[in-house]
Backbone as a chain_set.jsonl record, in Angstrom:
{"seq": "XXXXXXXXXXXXXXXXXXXXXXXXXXXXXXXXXXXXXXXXXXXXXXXXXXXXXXXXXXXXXXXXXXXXXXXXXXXXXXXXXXXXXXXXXXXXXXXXXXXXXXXXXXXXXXXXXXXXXXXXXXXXXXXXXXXXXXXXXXXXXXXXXXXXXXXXXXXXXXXXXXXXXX", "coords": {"N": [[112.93, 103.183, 104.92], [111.151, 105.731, 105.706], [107.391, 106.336, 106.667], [106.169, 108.118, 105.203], [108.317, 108.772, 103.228], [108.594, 109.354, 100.149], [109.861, 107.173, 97.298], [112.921, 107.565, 95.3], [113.009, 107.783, 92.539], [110.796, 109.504, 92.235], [110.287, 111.815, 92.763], [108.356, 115.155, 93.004], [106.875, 117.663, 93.471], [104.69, 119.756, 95.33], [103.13, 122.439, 94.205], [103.058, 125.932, 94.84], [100.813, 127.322, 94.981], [98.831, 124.593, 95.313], [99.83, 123.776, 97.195], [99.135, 125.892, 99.55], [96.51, 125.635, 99.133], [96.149, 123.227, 99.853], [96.804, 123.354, 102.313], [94.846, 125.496, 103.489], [92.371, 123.978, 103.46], [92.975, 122.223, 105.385], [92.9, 123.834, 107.759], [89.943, 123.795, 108.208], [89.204, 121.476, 108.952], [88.655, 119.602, 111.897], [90.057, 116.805, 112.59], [93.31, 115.976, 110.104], [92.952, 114.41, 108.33], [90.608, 114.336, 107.351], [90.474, 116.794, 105.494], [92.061, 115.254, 103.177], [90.66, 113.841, 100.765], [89.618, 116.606, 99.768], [92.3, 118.09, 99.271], [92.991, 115.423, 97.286], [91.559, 116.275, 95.613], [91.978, 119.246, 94.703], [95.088, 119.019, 93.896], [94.352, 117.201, 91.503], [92.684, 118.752, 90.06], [94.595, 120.884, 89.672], [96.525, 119.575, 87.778], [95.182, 117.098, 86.22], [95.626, 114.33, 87.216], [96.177, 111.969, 89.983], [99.2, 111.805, 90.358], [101.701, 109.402, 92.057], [103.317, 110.425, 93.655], [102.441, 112.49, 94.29], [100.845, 111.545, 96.67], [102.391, 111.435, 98.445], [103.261, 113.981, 98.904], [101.03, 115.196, 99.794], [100.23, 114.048, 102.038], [102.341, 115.037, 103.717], [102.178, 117.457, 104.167], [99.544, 117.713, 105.382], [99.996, 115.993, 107.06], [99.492, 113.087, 108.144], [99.423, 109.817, 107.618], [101.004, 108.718, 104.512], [99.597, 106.065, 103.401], [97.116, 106.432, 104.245], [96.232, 109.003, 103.194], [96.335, 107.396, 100.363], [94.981, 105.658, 100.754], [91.83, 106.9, 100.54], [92.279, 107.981, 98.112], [91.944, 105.642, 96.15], [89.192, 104.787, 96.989], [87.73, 106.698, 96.163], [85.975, 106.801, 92.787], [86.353, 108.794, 91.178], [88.753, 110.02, 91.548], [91.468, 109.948, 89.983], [94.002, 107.969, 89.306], [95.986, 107.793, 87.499], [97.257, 108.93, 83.949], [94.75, 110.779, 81.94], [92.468, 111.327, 79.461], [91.309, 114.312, 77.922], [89.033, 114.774, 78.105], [86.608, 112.734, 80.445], [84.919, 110.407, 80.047], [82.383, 108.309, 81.745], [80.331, 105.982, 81.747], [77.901, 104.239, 82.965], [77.725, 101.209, 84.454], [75.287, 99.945, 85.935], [73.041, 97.753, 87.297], [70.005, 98.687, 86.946], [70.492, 100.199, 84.396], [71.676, 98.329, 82.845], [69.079, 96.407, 82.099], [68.307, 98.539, 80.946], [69.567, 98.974, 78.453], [72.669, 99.452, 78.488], [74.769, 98.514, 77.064], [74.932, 98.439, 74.629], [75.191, 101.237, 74.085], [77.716, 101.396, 75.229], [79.173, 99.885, 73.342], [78.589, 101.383, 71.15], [80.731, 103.581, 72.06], [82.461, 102.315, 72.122], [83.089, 101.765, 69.478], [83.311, 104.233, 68.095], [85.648, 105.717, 69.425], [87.542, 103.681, 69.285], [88.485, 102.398, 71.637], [88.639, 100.534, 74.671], [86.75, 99.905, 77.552], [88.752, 101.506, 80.282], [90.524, 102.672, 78.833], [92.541, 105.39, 76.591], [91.909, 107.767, 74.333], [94.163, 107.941, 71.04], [94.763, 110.209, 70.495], [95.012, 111.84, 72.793], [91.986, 112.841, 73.814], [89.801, 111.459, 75.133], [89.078, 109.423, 78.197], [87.852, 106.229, 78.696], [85.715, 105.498, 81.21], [83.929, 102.761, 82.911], [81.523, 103.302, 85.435], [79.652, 102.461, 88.508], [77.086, 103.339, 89.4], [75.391, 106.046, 88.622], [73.694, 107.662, 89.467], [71.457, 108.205, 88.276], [69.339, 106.637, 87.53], [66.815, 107.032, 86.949], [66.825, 107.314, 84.353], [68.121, 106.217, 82.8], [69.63, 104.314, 79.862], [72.442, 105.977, 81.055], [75.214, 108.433, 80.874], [78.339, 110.01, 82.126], [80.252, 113.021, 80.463], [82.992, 114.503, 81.364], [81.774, 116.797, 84.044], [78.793, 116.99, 82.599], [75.94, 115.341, 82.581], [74.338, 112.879, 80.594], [71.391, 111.771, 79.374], [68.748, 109.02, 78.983], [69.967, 107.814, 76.779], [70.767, 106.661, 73.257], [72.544, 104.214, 71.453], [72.922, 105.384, 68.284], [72.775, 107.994, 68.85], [75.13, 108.896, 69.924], [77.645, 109.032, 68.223], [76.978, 112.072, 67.485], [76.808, 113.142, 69.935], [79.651, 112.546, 71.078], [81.213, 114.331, 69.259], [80.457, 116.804, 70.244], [82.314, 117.484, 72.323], [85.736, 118.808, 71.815]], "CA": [[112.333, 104.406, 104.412], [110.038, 106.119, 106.659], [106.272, 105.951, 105.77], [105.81, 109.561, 104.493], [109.121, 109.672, 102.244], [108.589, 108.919, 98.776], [110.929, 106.686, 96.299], [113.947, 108.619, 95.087], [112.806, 108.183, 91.622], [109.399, 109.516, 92.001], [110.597, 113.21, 92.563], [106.922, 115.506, 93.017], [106.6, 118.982, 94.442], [103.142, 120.871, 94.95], [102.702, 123.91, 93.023], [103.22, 127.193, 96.131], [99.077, 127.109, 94.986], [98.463, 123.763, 95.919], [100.147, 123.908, 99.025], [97.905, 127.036, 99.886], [95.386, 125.525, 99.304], [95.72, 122.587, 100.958], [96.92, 124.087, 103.952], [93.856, 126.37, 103.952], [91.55, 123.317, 103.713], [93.326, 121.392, 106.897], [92.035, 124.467, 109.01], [88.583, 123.125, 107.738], [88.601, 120.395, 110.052], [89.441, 119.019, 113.624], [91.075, 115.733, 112.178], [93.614, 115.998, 109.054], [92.591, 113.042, 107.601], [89.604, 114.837, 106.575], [90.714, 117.53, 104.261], [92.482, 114.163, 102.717], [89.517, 114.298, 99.818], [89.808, 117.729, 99.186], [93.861, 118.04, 98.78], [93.641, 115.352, 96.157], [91.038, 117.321, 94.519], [93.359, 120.36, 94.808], [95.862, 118.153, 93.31], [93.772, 116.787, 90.195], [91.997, 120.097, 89.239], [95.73, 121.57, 88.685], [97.231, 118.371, 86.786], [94.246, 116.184, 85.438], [95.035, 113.263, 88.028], [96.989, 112.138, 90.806], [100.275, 110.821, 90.536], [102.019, 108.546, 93.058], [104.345, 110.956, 94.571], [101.362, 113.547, 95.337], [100.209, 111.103, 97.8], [103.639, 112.032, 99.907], [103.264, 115.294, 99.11], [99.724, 115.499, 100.466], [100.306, 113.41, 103.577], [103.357, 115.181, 104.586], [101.275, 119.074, 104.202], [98.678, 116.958, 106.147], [101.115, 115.464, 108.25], [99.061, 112.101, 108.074], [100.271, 108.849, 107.127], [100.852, 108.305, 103.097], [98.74, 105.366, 103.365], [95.464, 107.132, 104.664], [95.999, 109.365, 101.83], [96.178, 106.698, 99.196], [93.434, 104.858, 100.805], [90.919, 107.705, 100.135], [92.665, 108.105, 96.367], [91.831, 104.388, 95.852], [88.482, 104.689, 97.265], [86.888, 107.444, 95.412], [86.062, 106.573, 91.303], [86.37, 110.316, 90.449], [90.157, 110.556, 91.848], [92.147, 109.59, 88.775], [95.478, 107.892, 89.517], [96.493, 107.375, 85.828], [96.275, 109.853, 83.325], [93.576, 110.388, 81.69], [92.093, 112.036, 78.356], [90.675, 116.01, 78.002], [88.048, 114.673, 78.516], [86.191, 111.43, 80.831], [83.821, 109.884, 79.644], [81.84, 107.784, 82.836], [79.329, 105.08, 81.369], [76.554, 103.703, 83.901], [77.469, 99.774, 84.097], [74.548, 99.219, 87.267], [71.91, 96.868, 86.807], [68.941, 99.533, 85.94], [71.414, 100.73, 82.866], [71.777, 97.12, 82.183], [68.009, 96.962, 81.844], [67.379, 100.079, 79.759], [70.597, 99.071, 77.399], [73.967, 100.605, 78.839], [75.48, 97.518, 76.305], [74.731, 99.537, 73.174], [75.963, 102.749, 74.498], [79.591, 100.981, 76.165], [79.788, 99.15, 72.206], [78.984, 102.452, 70.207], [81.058, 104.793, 72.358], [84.106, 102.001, 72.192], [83.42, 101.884, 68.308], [83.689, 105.462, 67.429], [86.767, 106.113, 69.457], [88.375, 102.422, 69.146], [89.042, 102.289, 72.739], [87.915, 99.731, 75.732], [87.143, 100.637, 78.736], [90.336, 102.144, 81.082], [91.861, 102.932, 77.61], [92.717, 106.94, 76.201], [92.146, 107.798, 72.942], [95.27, 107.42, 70.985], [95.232, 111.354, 70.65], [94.268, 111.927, 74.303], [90.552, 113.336, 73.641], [88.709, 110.643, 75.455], [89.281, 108.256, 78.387], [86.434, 105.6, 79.004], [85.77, 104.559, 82.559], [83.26, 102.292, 83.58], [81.206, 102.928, 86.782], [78.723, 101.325, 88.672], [75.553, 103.985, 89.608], [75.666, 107.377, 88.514], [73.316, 108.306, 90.644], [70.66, 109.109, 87.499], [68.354, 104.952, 87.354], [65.378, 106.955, 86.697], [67.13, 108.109, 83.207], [68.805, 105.181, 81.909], [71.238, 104.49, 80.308], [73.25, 107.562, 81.737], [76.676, 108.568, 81.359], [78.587, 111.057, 82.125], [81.296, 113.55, 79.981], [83.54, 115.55, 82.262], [80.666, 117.101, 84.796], [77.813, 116.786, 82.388], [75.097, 114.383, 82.513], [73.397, 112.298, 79.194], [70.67, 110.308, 80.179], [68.121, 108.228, 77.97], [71.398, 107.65, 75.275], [70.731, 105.384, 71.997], [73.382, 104.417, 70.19], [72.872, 106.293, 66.97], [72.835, 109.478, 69.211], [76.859, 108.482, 70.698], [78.583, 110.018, 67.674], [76.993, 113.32, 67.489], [77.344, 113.869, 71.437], [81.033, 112.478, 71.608], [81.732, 115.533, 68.487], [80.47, 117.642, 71.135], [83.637, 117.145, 73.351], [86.916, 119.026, 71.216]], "C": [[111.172, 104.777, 105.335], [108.746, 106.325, 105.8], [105.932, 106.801, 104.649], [107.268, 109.972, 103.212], [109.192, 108.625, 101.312], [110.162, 108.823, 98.25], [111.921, 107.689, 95.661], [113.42, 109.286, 93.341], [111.391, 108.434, 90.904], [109.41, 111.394, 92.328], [109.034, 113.747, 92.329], [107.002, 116.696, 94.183], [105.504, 119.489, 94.059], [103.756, 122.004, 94.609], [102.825, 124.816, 94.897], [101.25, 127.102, 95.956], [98.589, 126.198, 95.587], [98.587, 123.647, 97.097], [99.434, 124.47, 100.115], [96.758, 126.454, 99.937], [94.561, 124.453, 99.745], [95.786, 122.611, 102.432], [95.377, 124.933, 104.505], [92.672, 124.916, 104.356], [91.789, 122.275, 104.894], [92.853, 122.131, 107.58], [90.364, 124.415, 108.875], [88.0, 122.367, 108.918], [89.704, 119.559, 111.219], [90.697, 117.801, 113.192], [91.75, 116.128, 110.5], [93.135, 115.437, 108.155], [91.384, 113.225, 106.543], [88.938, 115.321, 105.437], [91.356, 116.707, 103.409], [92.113, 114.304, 101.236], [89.685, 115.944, 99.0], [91.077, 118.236, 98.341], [93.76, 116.932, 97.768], [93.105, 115.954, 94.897], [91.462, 119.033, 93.943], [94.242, 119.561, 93.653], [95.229, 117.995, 91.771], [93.349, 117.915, 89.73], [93.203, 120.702, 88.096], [96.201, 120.265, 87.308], [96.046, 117.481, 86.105], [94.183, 114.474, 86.211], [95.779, 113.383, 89.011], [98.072, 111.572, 91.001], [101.115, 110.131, 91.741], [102.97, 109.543, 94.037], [103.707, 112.763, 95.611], [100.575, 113.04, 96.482], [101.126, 111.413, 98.718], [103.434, 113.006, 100.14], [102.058, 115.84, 100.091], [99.507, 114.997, 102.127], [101.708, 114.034, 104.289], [102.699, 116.675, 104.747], [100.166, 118.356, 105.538], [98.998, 116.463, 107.725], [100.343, 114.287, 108.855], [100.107, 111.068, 107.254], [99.854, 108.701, 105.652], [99.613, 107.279, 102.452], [97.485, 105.493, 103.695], [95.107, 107.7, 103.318], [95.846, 108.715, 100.145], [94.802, 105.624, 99.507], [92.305, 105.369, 100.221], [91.173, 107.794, 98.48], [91.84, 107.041, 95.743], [90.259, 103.86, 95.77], [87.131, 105.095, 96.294], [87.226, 107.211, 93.424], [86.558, 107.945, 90.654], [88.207, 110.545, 90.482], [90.846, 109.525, 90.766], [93.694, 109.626, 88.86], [95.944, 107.262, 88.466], [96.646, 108.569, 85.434], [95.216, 109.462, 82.963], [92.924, 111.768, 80.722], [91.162, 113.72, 79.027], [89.452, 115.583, 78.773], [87.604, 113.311, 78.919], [85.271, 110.829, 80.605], [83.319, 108.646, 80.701], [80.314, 107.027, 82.213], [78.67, 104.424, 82.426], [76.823, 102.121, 83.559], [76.521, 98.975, 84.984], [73.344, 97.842, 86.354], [70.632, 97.473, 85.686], [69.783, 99.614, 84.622], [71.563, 99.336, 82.322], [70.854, 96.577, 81.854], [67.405, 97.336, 80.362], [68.794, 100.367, 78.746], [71.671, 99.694, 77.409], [74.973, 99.705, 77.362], [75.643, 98.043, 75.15], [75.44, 100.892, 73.484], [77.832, 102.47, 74.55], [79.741, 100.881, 74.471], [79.699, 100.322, 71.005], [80.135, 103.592, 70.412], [82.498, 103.52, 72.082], [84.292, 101.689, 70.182], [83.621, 102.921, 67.776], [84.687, 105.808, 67.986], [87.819, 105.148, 70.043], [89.014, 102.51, 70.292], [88.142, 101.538, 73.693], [87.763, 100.843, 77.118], [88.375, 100.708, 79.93], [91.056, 102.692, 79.782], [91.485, 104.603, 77.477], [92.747, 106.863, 74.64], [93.552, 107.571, 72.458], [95.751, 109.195, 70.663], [94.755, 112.609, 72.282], [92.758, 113.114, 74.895], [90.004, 112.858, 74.69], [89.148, 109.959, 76.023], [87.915, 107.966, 78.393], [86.862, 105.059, 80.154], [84.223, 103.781, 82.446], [82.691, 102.458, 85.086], [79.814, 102.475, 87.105], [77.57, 102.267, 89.002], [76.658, 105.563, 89.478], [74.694, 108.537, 89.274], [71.565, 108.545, 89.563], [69.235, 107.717, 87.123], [67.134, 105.668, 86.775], [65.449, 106.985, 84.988], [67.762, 107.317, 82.278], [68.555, 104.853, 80.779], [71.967, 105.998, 80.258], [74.641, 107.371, 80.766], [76.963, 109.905, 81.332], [80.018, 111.671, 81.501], [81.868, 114.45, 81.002], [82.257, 115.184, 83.533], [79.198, 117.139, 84.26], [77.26, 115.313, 82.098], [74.574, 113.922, 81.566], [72.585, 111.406, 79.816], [69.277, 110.295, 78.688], [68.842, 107.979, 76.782], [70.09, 106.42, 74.694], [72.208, 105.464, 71.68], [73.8, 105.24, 69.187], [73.242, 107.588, 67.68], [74.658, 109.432, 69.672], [77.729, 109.589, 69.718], [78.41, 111.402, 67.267], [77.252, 113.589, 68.814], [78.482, 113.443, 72.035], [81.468, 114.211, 70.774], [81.733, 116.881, 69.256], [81.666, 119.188, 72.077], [84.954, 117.579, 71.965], [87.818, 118.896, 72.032]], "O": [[110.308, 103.943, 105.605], [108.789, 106.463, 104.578], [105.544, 106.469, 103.529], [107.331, 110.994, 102.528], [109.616, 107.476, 101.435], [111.142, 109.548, 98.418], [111.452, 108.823, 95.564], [113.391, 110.447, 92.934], [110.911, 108.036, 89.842], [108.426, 112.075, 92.038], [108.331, 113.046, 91.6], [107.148, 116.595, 95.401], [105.181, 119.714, 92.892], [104.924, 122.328, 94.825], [102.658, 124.19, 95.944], [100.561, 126.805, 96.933], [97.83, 126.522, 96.5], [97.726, 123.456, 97.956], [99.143, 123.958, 101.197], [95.958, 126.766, 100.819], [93.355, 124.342, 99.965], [95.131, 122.12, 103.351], [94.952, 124.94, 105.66], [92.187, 124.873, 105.487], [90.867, 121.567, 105.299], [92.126, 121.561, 108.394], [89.682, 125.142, 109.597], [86.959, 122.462, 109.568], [90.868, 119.166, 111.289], [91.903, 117.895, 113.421], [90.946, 116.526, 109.657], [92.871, 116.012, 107.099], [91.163, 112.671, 105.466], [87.954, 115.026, 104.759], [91.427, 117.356, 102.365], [92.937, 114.766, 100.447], [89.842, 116.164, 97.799], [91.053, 118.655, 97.184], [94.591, 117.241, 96.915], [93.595, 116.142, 93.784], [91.164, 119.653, 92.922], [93.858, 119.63, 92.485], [95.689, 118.725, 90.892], [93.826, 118.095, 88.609], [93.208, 120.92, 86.884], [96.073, 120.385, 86.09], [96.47, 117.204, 84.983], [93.298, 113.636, 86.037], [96.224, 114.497, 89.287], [98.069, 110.715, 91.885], [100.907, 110.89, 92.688], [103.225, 109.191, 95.189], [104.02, 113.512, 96.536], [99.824, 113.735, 97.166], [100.731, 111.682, 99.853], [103.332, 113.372, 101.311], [102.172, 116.718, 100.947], [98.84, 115.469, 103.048], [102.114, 113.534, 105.338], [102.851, 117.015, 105.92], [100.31, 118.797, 106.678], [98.529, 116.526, 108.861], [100.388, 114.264, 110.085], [101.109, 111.303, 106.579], [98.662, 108.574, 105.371], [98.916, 107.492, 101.46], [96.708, 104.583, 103.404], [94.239, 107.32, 102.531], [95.435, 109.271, 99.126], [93.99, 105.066, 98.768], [91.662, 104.65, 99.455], [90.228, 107.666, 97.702], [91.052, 107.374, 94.858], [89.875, 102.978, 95.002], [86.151, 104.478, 95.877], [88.311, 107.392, 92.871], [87.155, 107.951, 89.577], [88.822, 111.128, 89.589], [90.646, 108.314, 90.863], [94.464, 110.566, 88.664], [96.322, 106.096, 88.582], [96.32, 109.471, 86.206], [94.633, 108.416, 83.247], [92.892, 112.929, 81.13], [90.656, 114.024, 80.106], [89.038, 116.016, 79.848], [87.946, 112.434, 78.125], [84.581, 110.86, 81.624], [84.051, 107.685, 80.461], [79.264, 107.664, 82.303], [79.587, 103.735, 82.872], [76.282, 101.658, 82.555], [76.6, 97.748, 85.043], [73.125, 97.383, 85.233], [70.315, 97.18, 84.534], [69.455, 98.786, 83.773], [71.557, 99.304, 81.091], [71.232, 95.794, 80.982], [66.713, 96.94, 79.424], [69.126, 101.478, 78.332], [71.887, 100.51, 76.513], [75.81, 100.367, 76.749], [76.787, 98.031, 74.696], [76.34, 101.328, 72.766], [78.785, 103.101, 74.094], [80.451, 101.789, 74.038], [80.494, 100.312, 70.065], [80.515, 104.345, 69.515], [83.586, 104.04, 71.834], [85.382, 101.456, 69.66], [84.238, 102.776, 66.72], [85.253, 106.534, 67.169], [88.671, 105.422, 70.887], [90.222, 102.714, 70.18], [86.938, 101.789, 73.637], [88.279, 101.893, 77.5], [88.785, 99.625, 80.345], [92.203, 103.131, 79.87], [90.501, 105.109, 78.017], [93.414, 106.118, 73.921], [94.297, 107.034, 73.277], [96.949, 109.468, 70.598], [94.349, 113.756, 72.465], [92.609, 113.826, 75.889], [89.581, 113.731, 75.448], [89.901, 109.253, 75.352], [86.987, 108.757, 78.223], [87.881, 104.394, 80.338], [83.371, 104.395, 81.804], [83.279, 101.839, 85.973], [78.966, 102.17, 86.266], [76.616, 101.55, 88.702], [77.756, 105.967, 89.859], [74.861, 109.727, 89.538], [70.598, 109.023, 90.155], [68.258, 108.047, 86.45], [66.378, 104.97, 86.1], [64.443, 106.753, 84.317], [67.942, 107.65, 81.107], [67.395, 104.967, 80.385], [71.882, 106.873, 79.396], [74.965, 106.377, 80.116], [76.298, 110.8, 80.809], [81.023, 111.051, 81.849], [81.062, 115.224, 81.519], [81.857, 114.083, 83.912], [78.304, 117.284, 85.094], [77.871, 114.383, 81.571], [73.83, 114.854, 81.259], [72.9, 110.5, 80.588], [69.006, 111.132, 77.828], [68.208, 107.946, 75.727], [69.174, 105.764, 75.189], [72.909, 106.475, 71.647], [74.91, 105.771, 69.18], [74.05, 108.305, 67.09], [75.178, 110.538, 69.522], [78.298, 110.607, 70.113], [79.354, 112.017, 66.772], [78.11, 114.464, 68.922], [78.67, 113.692, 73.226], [81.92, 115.135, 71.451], [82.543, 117.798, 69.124], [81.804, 120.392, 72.293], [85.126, 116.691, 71.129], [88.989, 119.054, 71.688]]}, "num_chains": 1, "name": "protein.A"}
């Protein structure tokens, strides 16, 4: 099987949009490899993550090797090669947050929607990831829903600002 052609039973065509619009972002930059990042964010915006057969798709528009493109997938926490609930929920597991009580936050947010972390609600509301700096130490414990930020969490506060999130 040559490097760039995906499993028979993994079938995966970009959207005429996606294509566009990863094509537009290869004239971005000198090396393909580049716009790499961008195309799977292309990719995830439309669908919610990235499935295994959009890494062919993306490296053959690219015209890079499959394996560059899954390196970068693999690399970045944000690129979501699972599914993954309406909404993400991104908990702060660094040291500072470990500190200033991320332990209370991880054990209220996995008791109100009976899920560990990597798990999806069981009506797909809510995944929980775990990551390691959110970038926010001065504010701890952080996390983050989707694109917004919570910082100084308690406990007690978890189940009014999950209700938030429909």
């Amino acid at each position: 099987m040559h490097e760039n052609q995906q499993p028979q039973n993994e079938a995966f065509e970009l959207s005429a949009a996606e294509r566009e619009a990863i094509e537009h972002e290869k004239h971005h930059y000198e090396d393909p490899r580049a716009a790499s990042i961008e195309a799977l964010k292309i990719v995830q915006k439309q669908r919610g993550w990235v499935p295994d057969g959009a890494i062919y798709a993306i490296a053959d528009v690219l015209d890079i090797p499959a394996s560059d493109v899954e390196g970068v997938a693999t690399f970045y926490s944000q690129i979501f090669r699972q599914p993954v609930g309406r909404h993400v929920i991104r908990y702060c597991d660094s040291v500072v947050c470990h500190i200033t009580g991320y332990q209370g936050i991880q054990s209220a947010i996995e008791k109100h929607l009976s899920i560990k972390p990597g798990q999806t609600t069981f009506d797909g509301r809510f995944t929980l990831l775990p990551t390691c700096c959110l970038g926010n130490c001065d504010k701890g414990p952080t996390m983050m829903i989707d694109e917004d930020t919570h910082s100084y969490l308690t406990p007690e506060g978890i189940p009014e600002l999950l209700e938030q999130y429909k």
